[in-house]
C-alpha positions in Angstrom: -92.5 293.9 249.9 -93.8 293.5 246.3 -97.1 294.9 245.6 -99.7 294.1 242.7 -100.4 296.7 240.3 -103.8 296.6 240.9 -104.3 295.1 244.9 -103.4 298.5 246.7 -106.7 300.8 247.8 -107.0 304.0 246.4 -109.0 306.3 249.2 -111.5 308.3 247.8 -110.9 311.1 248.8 -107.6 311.1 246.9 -108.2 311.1 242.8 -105.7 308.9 241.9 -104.5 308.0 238.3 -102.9 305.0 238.0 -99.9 304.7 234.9 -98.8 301.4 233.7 -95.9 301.2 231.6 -98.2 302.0 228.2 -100.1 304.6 230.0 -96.6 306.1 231.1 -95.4 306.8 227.5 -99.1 307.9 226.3 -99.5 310.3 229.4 -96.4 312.6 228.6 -92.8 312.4 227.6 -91.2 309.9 229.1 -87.5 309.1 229.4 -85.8 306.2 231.1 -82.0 306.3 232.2 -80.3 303.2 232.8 -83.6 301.8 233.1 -85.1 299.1 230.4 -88.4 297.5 229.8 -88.3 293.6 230.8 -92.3 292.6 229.9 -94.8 294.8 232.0 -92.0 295.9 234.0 -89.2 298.4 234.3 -85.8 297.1 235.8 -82.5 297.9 235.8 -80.8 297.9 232.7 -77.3 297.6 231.5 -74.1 297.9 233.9 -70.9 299.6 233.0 -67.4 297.9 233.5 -63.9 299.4 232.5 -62.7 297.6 229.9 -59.2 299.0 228.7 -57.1 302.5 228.5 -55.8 303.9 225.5 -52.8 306.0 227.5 -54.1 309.4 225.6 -57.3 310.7 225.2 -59.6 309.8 222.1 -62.1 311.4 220.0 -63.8 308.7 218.6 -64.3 304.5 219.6 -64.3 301.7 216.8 -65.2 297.9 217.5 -64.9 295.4 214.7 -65.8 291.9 215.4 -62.6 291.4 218.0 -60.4 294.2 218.1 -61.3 298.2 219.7 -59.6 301.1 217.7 -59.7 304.5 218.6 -58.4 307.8 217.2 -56.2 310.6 218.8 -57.2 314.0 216.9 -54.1 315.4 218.7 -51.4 313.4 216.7 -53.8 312.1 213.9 -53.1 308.4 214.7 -55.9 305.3 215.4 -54.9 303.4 217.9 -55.6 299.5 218.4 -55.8 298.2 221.9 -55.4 294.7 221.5 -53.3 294.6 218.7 -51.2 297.5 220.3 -50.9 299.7 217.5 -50.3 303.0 216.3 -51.1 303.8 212.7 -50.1 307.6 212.1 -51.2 309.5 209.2 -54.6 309.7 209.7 -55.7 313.3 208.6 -59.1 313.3 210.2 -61.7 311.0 212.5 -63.3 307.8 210.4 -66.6 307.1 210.1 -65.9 303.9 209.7 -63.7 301.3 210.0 -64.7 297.9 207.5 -62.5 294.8 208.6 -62.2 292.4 205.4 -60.0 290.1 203.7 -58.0 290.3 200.6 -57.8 287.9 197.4 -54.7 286.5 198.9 -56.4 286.4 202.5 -55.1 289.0 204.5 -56.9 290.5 207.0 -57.3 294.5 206.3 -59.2 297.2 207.6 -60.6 299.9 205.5 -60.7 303.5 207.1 -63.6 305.4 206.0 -63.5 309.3 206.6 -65.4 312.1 205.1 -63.4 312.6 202.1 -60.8 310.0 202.0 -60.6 306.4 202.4 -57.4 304.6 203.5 -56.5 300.6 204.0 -54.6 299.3 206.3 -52.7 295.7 206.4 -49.5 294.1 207.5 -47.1 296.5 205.3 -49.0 299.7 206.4 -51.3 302.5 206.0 -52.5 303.6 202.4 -54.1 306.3 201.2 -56.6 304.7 198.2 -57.4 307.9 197.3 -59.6 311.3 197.6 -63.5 309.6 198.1 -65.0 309.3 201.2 -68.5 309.3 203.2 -70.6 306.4 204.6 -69.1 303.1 203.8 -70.6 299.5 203.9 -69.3 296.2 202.6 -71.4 294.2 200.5 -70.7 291.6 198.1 -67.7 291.5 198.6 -67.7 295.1 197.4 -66.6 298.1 199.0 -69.2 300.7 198.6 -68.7 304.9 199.5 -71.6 307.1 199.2 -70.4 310.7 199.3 -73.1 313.5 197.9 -75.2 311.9 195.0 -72.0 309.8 194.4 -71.9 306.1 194.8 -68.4 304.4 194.7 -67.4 300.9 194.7 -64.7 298.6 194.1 -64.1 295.5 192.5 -64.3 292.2 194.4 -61.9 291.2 197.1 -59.8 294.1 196.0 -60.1 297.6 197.5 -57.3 299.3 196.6 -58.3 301.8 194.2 -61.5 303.8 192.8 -61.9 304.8 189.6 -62.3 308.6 188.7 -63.5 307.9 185.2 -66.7 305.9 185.9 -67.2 302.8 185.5 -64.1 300.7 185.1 -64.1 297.4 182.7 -62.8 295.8 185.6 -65.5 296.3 188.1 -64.5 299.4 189.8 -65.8 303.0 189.6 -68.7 305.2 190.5 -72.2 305.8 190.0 -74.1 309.9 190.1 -77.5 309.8 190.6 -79.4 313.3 189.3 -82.4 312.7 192.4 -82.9 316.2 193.7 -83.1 314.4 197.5 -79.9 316.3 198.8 -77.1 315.5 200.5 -76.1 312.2 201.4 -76.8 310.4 205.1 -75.9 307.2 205.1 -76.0 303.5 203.7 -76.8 300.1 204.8 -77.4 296.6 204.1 -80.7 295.0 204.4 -82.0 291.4 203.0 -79.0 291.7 200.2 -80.3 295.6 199.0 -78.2 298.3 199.2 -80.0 301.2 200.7 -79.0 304.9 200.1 -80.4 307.3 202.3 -80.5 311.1 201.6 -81.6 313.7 203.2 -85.2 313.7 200.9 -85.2 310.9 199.8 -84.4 306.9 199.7 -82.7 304.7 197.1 -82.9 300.8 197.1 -79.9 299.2 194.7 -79.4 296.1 193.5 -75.5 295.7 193.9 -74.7 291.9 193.5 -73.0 290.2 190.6 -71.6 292.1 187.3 -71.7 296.1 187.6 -73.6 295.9 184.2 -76.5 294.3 186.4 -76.5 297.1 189.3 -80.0 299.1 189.7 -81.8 301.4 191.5 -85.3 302.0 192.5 -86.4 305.2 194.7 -88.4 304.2 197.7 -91.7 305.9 198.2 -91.4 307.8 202.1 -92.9 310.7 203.3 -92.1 310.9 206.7 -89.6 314.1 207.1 -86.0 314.9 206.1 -83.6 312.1 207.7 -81.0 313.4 209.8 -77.6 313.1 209.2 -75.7 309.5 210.9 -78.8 308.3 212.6 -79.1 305.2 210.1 -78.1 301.6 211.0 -79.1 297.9 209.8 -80.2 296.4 213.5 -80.3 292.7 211.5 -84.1 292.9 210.6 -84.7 296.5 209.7 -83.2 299.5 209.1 -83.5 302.4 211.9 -83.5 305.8 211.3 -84.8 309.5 212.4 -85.8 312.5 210.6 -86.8 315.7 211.8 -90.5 314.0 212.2 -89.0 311.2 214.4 -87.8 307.7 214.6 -88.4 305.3 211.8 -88.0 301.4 210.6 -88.0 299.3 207.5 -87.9 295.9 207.2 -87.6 295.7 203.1 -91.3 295.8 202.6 -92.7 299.6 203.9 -91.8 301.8 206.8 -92.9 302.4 210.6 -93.4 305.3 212.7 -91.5 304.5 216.3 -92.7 305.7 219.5 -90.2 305.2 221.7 -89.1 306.7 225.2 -87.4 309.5 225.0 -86.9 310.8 221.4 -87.6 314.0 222.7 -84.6 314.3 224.1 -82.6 313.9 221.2 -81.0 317.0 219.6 -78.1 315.4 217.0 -76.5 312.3 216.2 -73.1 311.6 216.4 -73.1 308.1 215.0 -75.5 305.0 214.8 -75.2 301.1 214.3 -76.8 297.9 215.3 -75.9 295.2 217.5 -78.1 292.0 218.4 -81.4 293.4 217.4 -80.4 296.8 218.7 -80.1 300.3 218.0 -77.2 302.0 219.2 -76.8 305.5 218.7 -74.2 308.4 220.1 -76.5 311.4 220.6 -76.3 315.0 221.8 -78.8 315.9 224.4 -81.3 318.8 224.1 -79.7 319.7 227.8 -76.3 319.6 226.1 -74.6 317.0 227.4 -74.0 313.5 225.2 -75.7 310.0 225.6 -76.0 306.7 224.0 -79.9 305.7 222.9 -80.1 302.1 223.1 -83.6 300.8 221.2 -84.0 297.4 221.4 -86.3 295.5 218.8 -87.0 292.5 221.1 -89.3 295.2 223.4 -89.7 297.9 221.3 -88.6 300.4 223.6 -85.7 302.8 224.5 -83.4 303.5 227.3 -80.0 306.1 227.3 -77.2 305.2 228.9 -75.3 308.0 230.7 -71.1 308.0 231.5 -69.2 311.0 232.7 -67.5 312.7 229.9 -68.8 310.3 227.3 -67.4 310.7 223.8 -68.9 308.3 222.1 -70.2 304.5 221.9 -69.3 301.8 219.2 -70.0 297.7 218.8 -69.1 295.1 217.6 -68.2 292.3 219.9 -70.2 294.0 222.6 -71.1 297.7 223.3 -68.0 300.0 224.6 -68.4 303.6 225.4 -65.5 306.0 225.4 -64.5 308.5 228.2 -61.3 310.3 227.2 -58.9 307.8 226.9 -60.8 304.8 229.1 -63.1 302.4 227.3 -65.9 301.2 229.3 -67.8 297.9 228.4 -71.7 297.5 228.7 -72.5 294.3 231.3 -75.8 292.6 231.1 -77.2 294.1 234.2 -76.3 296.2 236.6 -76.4 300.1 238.2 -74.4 302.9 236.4 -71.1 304.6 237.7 -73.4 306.7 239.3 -75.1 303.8 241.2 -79.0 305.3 240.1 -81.6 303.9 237.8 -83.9 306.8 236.8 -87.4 307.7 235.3 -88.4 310.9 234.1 -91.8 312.0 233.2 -92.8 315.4 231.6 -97.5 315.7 232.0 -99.0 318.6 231.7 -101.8 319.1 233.6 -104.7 321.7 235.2 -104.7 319.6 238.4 -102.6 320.0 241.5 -100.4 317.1 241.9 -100.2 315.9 245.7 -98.5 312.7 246.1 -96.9 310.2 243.5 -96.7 306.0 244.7 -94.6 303.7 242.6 -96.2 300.4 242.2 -93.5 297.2 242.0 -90.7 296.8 244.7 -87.3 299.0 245.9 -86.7 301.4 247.6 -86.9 304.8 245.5 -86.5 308.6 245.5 -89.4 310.7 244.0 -88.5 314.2 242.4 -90.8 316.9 241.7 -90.1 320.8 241.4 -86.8 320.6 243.4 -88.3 318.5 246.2 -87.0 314.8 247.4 -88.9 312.3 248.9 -87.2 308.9 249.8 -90.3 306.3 249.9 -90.4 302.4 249.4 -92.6 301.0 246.9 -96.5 301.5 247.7 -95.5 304.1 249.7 -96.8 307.9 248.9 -94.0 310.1 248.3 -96.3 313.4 249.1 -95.6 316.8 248.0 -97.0 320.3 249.3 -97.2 323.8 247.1 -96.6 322.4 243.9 -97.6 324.4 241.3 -101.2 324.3 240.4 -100.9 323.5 236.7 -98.7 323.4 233.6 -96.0 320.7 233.1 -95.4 318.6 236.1 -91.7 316.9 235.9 -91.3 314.0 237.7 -88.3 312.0 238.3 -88.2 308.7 240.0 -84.4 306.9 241.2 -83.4 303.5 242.8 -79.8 302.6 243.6 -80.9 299.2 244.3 -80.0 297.0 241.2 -83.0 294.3 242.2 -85.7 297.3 241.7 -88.9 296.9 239.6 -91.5 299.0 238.4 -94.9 298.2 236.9 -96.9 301.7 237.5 -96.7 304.8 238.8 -99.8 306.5 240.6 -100.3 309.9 240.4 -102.4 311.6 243.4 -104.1 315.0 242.1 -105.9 317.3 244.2 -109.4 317.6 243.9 -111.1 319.8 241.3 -113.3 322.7 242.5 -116.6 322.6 241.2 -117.1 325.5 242.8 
């Protein structure tokens, strides 16, 4: 039975606060786990499908536009599931891998790792020498940020740096003397280059001659950026520092609130897909995640898998379990067949009872207590604690659920 957010009786004897979905993330900290806002509602969100096995375990997942790569730390190599290949040699896990074509139009892939770059093509794996870092295409350059050092190649031809500067022929490096600190990352935005540090932000002007390349530093207050958090989601740029999650769209910056950003304790690695942010996190429980923000709602979900390693996309979003790659569906309940809220309010009241308003059939946490109830129902809880910070977590296993507020039944306060 569905049930209008606002047609159902509170009694009055029963102080009730009623939490839409705005009220939900202004009331505490909210989290939602396979769960994602659709309108003024919360359904379930993405499914989980195995996709492929890589026959040994893997550290690390890569998706370019139609091929999955991933890496085995064990014997060094990066491993390509459709093309069914085994490139050995690889010292240590990329950051990136950048697909592109040659000036005689081969297709290649670059290999971006911390301190060393490689290319790949049709007669092998080569080393292209000792630079590494965040890596972005752009131009048709290949560009390496590493420290306060900016490489970057000629044209349609990435086979070597320069260790002398700038090279007549379009190929060298750049050192900027900012005092912002170590590199975090780089992106492309509106045909800008955009170098982030951990003070500070760069915007460069890369197209054309290298004689025409400049660089203007971007005015932003808003806290050290943390390291591989930054990704180009096609309209902005999306990052976090330690003051929180942060946009650009190439004219200023915005503070995000989003669902559960205090969860977050490190990155692993970020990128964008379809107007989304997709980033590999570590959880403050310990544990590791993938934070899905999408634009289009301007909200936040994680995704949860069983001995997740890491996420990547390109084609479609793929998560990485030891050596099994799993593949994001449209909709659809997790491995673990529950959707689930969590909510973190402090309070001086007693809570009593807690109703979800929508429809399903749903299980209502609080302090170690379960109550199965369906929607409008009042999952009621005895000897809760009288105040502090009330955690409550509400599940469904049914994949048609929906949930537009959640009540909260307090005790009454003694005036006496």
């Amino acid at each position: 039975m569905r049930y209008d957010k606002t047609s159902l009786p509170v009694p009055s004897e029963e102080p009730c606060e009623r939490l839409t979905l705005s009220r939900l993330r202004e009331r505490g900290n909210l989290s939602l786990i396979h769960m994602r806002r659709d309108g003024d509602r919360l359904v379930c969100a993405e499914g989980i499908e195995a996709e492929a096995d890589f026959g040994a375990v893997c550290t690390a997942l890569f998706v370019t536009e139609d091929k999955i790569y991933g890496y085995d730390a064990a014997t060094k190599c990066l491993l390509g599931l459709k093309t069914n290949t085994r490139t050995a040699g690889i010292s240590a896990c990329p950051r990136v891998l950048i697909p592109h074509y040659d000036k005689s139009g081969e297709k290649r892939l670059y290999i971006v790792q911390e301190t060393k770059t490689g290319d790949l093509g049709t007669s092998g794996y080569a080393e292209a020498g000792p630079y590494g870092g965040y890596g972005v295409l752009h131009r048709e350059r290949l560009f390496l940020l590493s420290g306060n050092r900016l490489f970057f190649s000629r044209p349609l031809s990435f086979e070597r740096f320069t260790d002398s500067g700038r090279d007549p022929d379009g190929f060298g490096y750049i050192d900027f003397s900012v005092p912002f600190g170590e590199s975090r990352g780089i992106a492309v935005l509106k045909d800008r280059l955009y170098l982030f540090f951990r003070r500070g932000i760069l915007r460069m002007r890369a197209d054309g001659e290298v004689i025409g390349f400049s660089a203007e530093v971007l005015p932003f207050g808003g806290g050290e950026i943390v390291e591989n958090s930054v990704a180009c989601t096609g309209e902005r740029i999306i990052f976090f520092t330690d003051r929180g999650m942060w946009s650009h769209d190439g004219s200023s910056f915005q503070k995000i609130e989003a669902e559960g950003i205090e969860e977050i304790g490190s990155f692993v690695g970020a990128e964008g897909y379809c107007g989304k942010y997709v980033a590999t996190v570590g959880t403050q429980e310990g544990g590791r995640a993938v934070f899905l923000y999408e634009n289009g709602t301007e909200s936040a979900h994680f995704v949860e898998l069983d001995g997740l390693t890491g996420a990547a996309a390109g084609y479609g979003i793929f998560l990485l379990a030891g050596r099994k790659v799993y593949r994001l569906t449209e909709k659809g309940l997790p491995l673990d067949g529950e959707c689930t809220l969590r909510l973190g309010i402090r309070t001086y009241r007693r809570l009593k009872g807690v109703r979800v308003i929508g429809n399903g059939t749903f299980t209502v946490s609080v302090a170690q207590k379960k109550v199965t109830v369906k929607a409008g129902s009042i999952a009621r809880f005895a000897a809760l604690p009288e105040a502090g910070e009330i955690k409550i977590t509400v599940s469904s296993a049914q994949e048609d659920f929906f949930i537009e507020a959640i009540d909260c039944l307090w005790e009454e306060e003694d005036d006496g």
